[in-house]
C-alpha positions as CSV (number, residue, x, y, z in Angstrom):
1,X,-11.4,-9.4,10.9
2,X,-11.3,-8.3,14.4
3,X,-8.8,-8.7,16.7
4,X,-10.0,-10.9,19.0
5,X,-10.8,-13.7,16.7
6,X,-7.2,-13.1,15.9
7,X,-5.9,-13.6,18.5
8,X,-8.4,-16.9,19.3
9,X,-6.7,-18.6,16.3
10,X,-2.9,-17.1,17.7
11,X,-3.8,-18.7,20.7
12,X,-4.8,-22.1,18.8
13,X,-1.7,-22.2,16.6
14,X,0.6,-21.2,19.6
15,X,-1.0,-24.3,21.7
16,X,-0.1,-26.9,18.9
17,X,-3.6,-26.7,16.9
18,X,-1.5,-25.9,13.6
19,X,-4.3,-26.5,11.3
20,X,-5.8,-23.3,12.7
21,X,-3.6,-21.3,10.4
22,X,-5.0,-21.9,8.0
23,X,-7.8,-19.7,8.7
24,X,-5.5,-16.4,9.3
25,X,-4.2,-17.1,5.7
26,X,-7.5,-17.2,4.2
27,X,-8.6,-14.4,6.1
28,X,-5.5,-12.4,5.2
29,X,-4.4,-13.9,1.7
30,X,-5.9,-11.2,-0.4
31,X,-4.7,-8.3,1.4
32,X,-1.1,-9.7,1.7
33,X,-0.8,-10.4,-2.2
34,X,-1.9,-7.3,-3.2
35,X,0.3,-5.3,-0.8
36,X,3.1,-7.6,-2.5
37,X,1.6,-6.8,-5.8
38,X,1.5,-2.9,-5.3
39,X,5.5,-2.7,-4.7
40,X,6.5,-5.7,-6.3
41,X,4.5,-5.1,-9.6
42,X,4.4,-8.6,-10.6
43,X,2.4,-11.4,-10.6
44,X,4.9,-14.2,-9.7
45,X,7.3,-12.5,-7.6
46,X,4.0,-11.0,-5.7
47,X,2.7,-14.7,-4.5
48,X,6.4,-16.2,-4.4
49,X,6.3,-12.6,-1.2
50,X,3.2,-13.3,0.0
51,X,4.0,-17.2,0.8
52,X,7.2,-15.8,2.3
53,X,5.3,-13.6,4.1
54,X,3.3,-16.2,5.9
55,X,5.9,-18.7,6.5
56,X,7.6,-15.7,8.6
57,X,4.3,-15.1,10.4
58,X,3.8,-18.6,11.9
59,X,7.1,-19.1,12.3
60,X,7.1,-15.6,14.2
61,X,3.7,-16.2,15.8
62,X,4.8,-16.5,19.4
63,X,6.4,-12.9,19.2
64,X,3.1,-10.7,18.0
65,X,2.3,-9.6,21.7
66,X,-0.8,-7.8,20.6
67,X,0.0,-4.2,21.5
68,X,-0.8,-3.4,17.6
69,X,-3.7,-5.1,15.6
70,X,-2.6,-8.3,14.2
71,X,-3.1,-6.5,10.6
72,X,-0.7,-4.0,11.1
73,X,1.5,-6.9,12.5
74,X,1.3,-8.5,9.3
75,X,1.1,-6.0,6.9
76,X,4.7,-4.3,9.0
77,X,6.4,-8.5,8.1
78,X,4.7,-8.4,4.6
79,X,6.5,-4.9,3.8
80,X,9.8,-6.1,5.1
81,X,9.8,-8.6,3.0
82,X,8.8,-6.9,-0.2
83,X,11.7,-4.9,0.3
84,X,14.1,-7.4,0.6
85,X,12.7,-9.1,-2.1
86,X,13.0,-5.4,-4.6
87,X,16.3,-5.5,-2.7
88,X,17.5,-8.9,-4.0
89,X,16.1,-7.9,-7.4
90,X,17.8,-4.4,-7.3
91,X,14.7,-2.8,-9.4
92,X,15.9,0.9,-10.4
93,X,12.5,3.3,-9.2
94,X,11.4,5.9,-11.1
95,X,12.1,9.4,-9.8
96,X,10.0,12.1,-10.3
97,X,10.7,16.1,-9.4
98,X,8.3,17.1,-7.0
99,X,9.3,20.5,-8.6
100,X,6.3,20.4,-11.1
101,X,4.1,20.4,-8.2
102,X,1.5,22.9,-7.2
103,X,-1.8,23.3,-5.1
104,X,-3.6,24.2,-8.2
105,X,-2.3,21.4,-10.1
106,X,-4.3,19.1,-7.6
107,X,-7.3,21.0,-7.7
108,X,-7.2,20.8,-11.6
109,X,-6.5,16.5,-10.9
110,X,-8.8,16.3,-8.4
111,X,-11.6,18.0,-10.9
112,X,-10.2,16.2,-13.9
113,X,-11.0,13.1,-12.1
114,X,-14.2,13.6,-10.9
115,X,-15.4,13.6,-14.3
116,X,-14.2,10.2,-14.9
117,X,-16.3,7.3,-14.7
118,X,-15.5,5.3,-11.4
119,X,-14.3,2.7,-13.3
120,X,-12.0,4.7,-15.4
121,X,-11.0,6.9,-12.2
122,X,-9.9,3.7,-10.2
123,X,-7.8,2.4,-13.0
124,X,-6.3,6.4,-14.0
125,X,-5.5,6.0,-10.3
126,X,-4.2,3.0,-10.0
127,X,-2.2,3.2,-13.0
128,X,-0.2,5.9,-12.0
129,X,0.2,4.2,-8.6
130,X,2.7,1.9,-10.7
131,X,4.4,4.5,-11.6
132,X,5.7,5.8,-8.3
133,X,8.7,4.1,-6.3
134,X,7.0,1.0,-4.5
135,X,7.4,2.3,-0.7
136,X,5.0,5.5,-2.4
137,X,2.7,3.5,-3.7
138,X,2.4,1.4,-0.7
139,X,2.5,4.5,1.6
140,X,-0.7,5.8,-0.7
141,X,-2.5,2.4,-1.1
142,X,-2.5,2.1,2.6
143,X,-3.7,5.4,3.5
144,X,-6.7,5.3,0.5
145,X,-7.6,1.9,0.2
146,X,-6.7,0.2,3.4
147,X,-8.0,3.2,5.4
148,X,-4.9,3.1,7.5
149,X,-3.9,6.1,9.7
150,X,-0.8,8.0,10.1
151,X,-0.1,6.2,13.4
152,X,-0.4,2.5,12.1
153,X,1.5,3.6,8.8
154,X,4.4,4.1,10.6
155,X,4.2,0.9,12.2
156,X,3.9,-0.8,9.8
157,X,6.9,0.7,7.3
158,X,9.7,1.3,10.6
159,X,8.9,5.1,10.9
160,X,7.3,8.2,13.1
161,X,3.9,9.0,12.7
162,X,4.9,12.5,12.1
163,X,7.1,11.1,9.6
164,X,4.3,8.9,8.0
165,X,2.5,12.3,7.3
166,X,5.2,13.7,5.1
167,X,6.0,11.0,3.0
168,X,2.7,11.0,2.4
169,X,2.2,14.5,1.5
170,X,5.3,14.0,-0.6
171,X,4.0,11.3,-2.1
172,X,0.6,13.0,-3.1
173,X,2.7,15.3,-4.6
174,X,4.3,12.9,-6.9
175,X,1.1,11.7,-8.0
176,X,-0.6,15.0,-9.0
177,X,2.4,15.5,-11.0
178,X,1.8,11.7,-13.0
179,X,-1.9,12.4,-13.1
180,X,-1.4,15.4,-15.0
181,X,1.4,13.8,-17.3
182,X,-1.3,11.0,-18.1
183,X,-4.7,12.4,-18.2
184,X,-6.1,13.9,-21.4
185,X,-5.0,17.2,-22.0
186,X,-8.7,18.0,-23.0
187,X,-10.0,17.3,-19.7
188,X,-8.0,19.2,-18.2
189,X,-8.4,22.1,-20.6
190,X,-12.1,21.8,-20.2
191,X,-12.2,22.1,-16.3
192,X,-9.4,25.2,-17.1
193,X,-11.8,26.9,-19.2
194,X,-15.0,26.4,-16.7
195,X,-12.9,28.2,-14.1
């Protein structure tokens, strides 16, 4: 997924070769949906984004200028529009008090966790994911699983690097607090006594 083959297909679509389009949304199709998945949390309104999504893209082709990658392009158009569609759907969020929080609480998750199998740790993890406010869970998918960084976060979602950071460490707060509401109280009792 580089950028210059990218921009090779831009260039295509921009000079009337339309069907070339097709190829960015195949290359970017998955990725999309599942951003839309992530903050939307379901399956229909998820696709019914991600098809908005791309009808804004080519019909907003002409203004990528390619001082970003053309991911972060997209994923920035793919947020916007997830939150106009939670917007138009006026979903409440849960809140959680980032009062219950400590550093040895996430050392307690973070051993609790390595314990679990990989499959059981990545759907612990993703579990609770769903059970932060969408723009968290995004913020966090991003930074984990798309291996984005601070600076292309806060391209994507409209804000400062520096501000990127701190929702961030907010939101890992949050999620150390759902991890410990969720795990087994024996796993984390066994990792206590082991201490």
């Amino acid at each position: 997924m580089s950028t210059l083959n990218d921009q090779h297909y831009i260039d295509k679509i921009l000079h009337g070769e339309t069907k070339s389009f097709a190829i960015l949304v195949d290359r970017y199709k998955d990725m999309i949906f599942t951003l839309a998945l992530k903050m939307v949390k379901n399956r229909e309104e998820a696709e019914e984004v991600a098809q908005d999504t791309f009808i804004k893209i080519f019909s907003s082709l002409n203004k990528f200028k390619g001082d970003s990658k053309f991911s972060t392009w997209i994923y920035k158009i793919a947020y916007n529009t997830c939150l106009d569609k939670l917007k138009k759907s006026k979903k409440e969020e849960l809140n959680i008090s980032i009062d219950d929080f400590s550093s040895h609480l996430i050392k307690t998750m973070d051993n609790a966790l390595s314990v679990l199998e990989e499959k059981e740790r990545k759907h612990t993890i993703q579990k609770c994911l769903n059970l932060l406010p969408n723009d968290e869970n995004f913020l966090l998918t991003l930074f984990y699983f798309d291996d984005q960084n601070l600076e292309e976060i806060g391209k994507i979602m409209n804000i400062s690097a520096n501000n990127a950071k701190v929702k961030l460490f907010r939101s890992r707060q949050k999620l150390a607090v759902i991890l410990r509401q969720q795990l087994e109280p024996e796993i984390i009792e066994c990792y206590e006594r082991e201490r």
